[in-house]
N, C-alpha and C positions, 0 to 999 in steps of 0.2 A: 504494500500500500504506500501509498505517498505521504512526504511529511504535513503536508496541509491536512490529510483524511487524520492522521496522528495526532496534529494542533487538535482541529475539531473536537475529534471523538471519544478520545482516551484518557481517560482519568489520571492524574497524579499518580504517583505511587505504585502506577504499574511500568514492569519489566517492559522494554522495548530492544529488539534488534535491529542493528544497518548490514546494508550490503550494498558493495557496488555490482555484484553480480559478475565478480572476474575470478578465475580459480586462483587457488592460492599459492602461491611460489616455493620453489623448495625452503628449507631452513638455510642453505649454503648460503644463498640470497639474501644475504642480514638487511640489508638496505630497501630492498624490495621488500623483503619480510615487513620490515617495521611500517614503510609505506600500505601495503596491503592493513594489512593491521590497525593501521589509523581508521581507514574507511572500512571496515568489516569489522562490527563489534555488539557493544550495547552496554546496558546500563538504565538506571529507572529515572524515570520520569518523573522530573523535578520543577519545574518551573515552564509556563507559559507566559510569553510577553507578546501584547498587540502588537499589530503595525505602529507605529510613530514616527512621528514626522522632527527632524534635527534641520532646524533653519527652513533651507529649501529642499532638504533632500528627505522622501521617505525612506525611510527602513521597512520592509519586513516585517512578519509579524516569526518570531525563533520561538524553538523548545528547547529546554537542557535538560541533557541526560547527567547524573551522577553514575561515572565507571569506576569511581572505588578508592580509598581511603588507603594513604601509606603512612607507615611507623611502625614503633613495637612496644610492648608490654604494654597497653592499654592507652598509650598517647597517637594520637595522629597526628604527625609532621605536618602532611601534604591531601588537600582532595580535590581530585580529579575531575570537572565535569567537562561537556562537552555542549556547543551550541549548534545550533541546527536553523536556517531558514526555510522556512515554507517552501520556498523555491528549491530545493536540495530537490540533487538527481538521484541520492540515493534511495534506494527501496528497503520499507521500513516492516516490521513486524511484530508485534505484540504477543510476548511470550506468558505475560502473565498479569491477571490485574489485581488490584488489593484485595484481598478476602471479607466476605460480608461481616461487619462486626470491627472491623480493622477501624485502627484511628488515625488520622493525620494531623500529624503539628507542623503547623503553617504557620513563617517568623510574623507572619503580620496579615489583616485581614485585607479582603479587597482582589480583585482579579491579575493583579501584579505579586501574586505570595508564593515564597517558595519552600517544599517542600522541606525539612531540615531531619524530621523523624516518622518512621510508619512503625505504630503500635500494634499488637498485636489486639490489645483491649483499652478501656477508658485508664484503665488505673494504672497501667503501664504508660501510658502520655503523661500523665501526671506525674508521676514517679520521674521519669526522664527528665520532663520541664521541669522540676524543682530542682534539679541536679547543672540545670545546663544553660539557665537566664537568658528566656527570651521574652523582655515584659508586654513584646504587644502579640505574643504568642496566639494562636487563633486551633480549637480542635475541631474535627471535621470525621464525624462517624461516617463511615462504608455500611451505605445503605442497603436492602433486598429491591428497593423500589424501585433505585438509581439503576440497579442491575435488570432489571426488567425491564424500563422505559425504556434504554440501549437499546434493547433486544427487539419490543414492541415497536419501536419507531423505525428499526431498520437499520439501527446504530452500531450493531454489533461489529466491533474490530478485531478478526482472527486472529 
């Protein structure tokens, strides 16, 4: 599917895959490797941003994926995300979306908020948020309803 059907359709918090649809190089091929690599991956689904307009120029309306958190013994140095345009050639797919009951803490309310933790339950969002200071923190239960309208309306993303 396309990144724009992705924008649209796909909840937060769900697992998404790219591909440029090119096979993938041997290992000897470190350069190529890491190239191929960049464009063949995924990671969840962390934030949606409109189009907007800078001066005279529009932007795009992007999505970021989080690919994954580096460090050791319980600190993370480094984290990884990744932005995406609407316009992206690459072909996208939806490996997984948040589980009914799942919570989302969102750093901030309002259609510009990004993703920071997916709960398992309510009281695990809370437990996290008291640990991790985010005061305009916003939670966001994974509905049966939301899962169905998708479905009902035609919305479902494979």
């Amino acid at each position: 599917m396309s990144a724009q059907l992705i924008y649209d359709l796909v909840p937060l918090g769900s697992t998404v895959t790219y591909s440029d649809s090119t096979p993938r190089p041997p290992e000897r091929h470190h350069k190529k490797l890491a190239a191929w690599e960049n464009r063949n991956s995924g990671g969840r689904l962390i934030r949606k941003q409109a189009e907007r307009r800078v001066g005279i120029t529009t932007l795009p309306a992007t999505m970021t994926l989080h690919k994954g958190d580096y460090g050791s013994q319980g600190t993370i140095v480094m984290r990884v995300h990744q932005t995406f345009s609407v316009n992206s050639e690459l072909r996208f797919a939806v490996k997984e979306r948040p589980a009914i009951g799942s919570v989302l803490v969102l750093d901030r309310p309002g259609d510009d908020a990004e993703l920071v933790y997916l709960a398992s339950h309510r009281a695990d969002a809370e437990e996290w948020l008291s640990r991790h200071g985010y005061p305009n923190a916003v939670l966001s239960e994974t509905r049966a309803d939301a899962v169905a309208a998708d479905t009902v309306e035609g919305r479902t993303a494979a």
